[in-house]
TIVO-2410 file (N, C-alpha, C; in nm, 3 decimals):
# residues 99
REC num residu      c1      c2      c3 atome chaine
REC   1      X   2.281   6.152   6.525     N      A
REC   1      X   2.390   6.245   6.511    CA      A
REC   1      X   2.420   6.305   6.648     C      A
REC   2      X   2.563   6.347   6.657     N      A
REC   2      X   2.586   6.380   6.818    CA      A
REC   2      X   2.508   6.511   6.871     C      A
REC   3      X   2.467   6.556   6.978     N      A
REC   3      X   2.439   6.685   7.020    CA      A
REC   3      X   2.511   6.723   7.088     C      A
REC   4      X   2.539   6.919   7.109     N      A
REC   4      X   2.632   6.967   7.181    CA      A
REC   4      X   2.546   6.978   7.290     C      A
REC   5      X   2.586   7.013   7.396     N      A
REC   5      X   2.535   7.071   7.520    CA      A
REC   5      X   2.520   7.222   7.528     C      A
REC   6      X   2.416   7.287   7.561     N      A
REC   6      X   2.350   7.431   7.509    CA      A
REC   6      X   2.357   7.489   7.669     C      A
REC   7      X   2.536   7.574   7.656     N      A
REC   7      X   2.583   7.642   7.785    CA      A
REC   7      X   2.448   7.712   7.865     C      A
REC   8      X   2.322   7.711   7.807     N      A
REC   8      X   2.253   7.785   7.885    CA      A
REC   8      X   2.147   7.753   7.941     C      A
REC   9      X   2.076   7.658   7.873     N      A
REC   9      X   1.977   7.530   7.950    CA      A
REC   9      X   2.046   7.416   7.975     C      A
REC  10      X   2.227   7.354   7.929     N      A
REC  10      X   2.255   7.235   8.005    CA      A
REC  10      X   2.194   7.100   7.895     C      A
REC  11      X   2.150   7.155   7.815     N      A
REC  11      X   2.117   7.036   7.747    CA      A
REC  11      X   2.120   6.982   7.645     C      A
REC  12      X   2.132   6.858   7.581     N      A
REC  12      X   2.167   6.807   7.452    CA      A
REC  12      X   2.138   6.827   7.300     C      A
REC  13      X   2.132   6.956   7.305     N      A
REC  13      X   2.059   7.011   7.177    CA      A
REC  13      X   2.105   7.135   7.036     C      A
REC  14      X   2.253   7.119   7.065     N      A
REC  14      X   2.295   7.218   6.927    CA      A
REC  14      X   2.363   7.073   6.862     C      A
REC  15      X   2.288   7.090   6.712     N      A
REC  15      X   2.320   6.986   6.604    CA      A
REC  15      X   2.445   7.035   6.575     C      A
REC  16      X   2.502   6.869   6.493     N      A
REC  16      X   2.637   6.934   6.448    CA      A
REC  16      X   2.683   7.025   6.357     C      A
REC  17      X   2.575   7.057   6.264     N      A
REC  17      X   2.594   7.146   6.148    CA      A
REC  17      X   2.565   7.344   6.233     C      A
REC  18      X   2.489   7.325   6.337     N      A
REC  18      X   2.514   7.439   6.406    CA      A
REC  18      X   2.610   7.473   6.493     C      A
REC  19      X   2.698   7.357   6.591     N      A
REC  19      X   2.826   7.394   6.593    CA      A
REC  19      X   2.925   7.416   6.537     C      A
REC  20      X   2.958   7.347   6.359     N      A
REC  20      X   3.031   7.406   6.282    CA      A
REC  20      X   3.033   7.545   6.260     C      A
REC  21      X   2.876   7.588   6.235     N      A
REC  21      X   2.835   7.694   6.200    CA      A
REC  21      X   2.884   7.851   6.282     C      A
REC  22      X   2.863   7.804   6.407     N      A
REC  22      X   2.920   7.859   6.534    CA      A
REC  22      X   3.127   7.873   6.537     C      A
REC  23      X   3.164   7.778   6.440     N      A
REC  23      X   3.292   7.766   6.462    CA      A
REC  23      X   3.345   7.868   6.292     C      A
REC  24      X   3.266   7.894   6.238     N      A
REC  24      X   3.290   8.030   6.131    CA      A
REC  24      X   3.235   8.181   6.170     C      A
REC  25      X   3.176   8.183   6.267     N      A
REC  25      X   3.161   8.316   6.335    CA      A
REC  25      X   3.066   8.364   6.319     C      A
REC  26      X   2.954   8.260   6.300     N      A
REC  26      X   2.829   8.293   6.299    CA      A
REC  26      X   2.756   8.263   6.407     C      A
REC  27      X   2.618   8.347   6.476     N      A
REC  27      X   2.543   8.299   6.598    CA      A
REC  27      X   2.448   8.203   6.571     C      A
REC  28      X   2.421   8.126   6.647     N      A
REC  28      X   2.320   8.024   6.623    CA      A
REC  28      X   2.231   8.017   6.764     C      A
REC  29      X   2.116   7.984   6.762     N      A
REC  29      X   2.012   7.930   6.819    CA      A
REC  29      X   1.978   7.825   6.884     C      A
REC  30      X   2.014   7.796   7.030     N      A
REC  30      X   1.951   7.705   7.079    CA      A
REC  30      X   1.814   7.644   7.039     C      A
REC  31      X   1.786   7.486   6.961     N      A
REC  31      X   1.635   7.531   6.980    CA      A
REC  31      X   1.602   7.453   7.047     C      A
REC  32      X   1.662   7.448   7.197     N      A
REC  32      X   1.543   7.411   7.322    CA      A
REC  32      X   1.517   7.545   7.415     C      A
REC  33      X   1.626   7.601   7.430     N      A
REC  33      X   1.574   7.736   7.489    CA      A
REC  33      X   1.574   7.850   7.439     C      A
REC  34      X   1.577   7.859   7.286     N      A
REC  34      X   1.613   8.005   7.218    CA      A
REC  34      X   1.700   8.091   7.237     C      A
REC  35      X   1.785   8.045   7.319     N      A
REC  35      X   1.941   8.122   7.373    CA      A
REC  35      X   2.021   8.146   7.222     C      A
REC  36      X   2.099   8.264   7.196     N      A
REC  36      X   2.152   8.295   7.111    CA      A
REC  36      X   2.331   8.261   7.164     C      A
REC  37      X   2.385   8.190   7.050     N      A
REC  37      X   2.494   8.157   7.129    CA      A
REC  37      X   2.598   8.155   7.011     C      A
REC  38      X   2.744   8.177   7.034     N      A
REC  38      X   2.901   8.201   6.921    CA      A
REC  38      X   2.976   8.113   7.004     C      A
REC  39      X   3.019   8.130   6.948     N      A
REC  39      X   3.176   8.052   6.991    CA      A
REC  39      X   3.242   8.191   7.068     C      A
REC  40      X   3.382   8.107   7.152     N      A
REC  40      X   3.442   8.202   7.202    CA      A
REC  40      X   3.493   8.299   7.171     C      A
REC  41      X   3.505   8.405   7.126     N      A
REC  41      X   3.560   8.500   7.021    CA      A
REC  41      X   3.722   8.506   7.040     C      A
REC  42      X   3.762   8.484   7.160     N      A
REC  42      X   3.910   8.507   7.201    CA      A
REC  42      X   3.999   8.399   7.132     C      A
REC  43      X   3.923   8.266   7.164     N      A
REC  43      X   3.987   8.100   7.115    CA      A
REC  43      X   3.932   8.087   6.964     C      A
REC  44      X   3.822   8.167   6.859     N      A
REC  44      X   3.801   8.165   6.782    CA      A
REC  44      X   3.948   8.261   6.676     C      A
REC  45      X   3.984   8.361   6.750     N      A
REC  45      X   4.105   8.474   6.738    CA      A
REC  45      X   4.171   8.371   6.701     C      A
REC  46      X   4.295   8.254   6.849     N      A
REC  46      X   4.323   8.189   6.786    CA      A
REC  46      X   4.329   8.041   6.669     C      A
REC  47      X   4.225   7.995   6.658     N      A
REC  47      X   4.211   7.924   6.605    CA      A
REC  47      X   4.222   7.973   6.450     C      A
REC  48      X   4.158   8.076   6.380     N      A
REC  48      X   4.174   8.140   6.264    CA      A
REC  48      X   4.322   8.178   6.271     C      A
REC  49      X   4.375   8.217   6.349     N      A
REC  49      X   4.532   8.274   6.279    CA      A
REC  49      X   4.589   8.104   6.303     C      A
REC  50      X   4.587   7.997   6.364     N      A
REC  50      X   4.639   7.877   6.327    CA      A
REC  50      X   4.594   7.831   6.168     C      A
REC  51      X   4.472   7.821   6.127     N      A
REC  51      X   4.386   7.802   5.996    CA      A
REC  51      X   4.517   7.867   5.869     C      A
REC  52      X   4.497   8.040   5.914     N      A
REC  52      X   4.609   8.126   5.797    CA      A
REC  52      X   4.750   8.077   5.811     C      A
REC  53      X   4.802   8.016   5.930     N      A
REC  53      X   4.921   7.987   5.920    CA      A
REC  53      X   4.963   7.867   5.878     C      A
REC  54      X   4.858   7.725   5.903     N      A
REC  54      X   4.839   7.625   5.819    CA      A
REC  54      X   4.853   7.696   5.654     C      A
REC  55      X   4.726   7.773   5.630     N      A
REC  55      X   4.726   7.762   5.495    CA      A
REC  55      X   4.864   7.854   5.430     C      A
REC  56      X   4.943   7.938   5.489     N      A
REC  56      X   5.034   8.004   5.449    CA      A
REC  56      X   5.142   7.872   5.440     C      A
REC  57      X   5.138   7.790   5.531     N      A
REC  57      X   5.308   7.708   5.504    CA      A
REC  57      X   5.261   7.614   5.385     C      A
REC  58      X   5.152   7.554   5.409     N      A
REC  58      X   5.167   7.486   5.314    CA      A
REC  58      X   5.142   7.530   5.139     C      A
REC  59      X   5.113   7.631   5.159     N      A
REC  59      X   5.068   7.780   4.981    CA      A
REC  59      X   5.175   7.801   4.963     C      A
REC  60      X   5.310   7.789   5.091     N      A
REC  60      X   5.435   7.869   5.007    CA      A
REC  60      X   5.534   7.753   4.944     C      A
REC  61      X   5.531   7.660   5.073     N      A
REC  61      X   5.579   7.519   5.043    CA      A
REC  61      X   5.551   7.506   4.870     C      A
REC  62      X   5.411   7.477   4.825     N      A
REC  62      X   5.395   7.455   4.700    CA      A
REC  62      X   5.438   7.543   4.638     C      A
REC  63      X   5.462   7.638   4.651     N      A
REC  63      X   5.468   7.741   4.536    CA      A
REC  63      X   5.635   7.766   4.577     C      A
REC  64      X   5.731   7.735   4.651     N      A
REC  64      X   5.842   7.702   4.641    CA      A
REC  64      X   5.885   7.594   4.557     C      A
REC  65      X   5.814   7.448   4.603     N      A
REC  65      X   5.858   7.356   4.549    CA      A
REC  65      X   5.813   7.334   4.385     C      A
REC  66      X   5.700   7.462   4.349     N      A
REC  66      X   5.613   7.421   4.217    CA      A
REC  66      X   5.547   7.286   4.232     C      A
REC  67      X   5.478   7.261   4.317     N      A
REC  67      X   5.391   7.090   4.351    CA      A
REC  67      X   5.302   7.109   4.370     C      A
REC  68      X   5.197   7.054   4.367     N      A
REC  68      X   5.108   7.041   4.391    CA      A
REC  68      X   5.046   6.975   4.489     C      A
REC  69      X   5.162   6.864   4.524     N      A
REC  69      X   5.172   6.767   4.658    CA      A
REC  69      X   5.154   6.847   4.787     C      A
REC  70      X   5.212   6.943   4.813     N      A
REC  70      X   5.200   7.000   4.936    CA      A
REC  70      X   5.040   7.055   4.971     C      A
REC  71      X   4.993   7.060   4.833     N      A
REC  71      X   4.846   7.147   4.890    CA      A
REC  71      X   4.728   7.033   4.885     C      A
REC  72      X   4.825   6.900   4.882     N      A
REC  72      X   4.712   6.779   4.885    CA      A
REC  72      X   4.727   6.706   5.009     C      A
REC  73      X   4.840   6.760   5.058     N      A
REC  73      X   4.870   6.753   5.241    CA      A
REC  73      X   4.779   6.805   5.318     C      A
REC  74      X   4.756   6.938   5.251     N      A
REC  74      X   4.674   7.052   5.347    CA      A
REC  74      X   4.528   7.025   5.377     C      A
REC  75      X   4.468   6.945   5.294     N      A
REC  75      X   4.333   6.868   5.334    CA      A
REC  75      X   4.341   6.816   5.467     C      A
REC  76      X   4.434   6.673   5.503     N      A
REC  76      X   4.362   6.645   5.594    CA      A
REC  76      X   4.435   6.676   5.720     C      A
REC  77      X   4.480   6.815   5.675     N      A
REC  77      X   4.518   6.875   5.794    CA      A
REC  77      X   4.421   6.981   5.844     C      A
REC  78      X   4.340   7.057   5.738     N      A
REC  78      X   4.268   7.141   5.750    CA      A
REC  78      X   4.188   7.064   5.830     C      A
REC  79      X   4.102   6.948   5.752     N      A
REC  79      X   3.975   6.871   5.821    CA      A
REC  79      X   4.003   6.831   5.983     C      A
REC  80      X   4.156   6.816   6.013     N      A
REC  80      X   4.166   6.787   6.137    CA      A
REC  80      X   4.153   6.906   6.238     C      A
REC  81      X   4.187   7.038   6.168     N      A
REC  81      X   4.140   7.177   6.234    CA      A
REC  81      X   4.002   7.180   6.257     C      A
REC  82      X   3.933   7.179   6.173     N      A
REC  82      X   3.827   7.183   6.165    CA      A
REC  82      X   3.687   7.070   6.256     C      A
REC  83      X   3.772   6.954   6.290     N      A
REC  83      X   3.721   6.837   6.385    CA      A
REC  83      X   3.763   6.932   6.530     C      A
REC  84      X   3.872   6.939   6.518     N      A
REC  84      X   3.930   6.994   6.685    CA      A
REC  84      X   3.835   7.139   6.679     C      A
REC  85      X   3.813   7.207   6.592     N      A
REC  85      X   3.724   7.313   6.593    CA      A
REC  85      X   3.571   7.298   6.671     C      A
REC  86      X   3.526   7.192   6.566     N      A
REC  86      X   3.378   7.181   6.674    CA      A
REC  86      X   3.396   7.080   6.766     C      A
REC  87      X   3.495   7.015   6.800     N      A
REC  87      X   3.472   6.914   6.910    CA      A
REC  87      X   3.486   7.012   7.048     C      A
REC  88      X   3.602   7.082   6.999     N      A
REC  88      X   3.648   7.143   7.163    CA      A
REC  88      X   3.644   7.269   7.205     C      A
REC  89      X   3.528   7.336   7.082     N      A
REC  89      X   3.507   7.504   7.066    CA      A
REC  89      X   3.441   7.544   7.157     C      A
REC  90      X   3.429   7.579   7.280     N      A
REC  90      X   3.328   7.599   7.329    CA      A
REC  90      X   3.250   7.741   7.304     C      A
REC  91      X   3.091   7.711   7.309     N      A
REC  91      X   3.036   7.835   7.299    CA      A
REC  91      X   2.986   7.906   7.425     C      A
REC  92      X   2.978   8.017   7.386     N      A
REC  92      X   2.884   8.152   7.470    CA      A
REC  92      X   2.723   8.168   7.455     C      A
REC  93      X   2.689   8.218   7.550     N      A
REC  93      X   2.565   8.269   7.564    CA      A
REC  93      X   2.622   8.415   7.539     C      A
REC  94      X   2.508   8.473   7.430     N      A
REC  94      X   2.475   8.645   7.412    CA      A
REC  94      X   2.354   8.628   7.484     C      A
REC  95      X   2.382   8.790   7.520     N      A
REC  95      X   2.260   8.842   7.536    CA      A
REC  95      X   2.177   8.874   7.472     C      A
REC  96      X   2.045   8.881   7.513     N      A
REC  96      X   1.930   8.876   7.407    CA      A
REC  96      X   1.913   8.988   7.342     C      A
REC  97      X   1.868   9.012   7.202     N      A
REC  97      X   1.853   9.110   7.129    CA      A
REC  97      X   1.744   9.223   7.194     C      A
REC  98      X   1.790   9.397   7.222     N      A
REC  98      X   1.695   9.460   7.261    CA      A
REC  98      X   1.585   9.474   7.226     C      A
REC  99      X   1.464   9.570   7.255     N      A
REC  99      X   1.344   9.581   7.233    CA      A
REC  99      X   1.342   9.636   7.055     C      A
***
């Protein structure tokens, strides 16, 4: 399975289910160097209001047209958000939790 590169030791080690994880706004754990690390919060900003505005055109679309077709569009458009999400999200290093 692919590994991300861990902005803070440089090396091949956040799995893919922890960069998704990272791409819903949760922190995750390097585990080669225990670095605590998110996604960008600014490019995470926009990426969620693209997500609501995906899901708004295509929720009204259907519910204009009464179909159901339009919200069977919205799959593999979402999934393609969601690929461009962890492929090109980059994360942060936090700082470490105080004493």
């Amino acid at each position: 399975m692919k590994q991300y590169t861990c902005p803070s030791c440089k090396q091949n080690a956040i799995p893919l289910t922890d960069k998704y994880r990272a791409g819903i706004w949760l922190i995750i754990l390097c585990p080669n160097c225990g670095a605590r690390l998110c996604a960008q919060p600014w490019l995470m900003m926009v990426a969620y209001m693209i997500y609501v505005w995906v899901a708004a055109w295509f929720g009204f679309w259907a519910w204009l047209e009464h179909a159901f077709m339009p919200l069977l569009y919205l799959i593999p458009i979402w999934l393609l958000l969601d690929f461009l999400n962890i492929t090109y999200m980059p994360l942060s290093v936090l700082r470490p939790k105080g004493p």
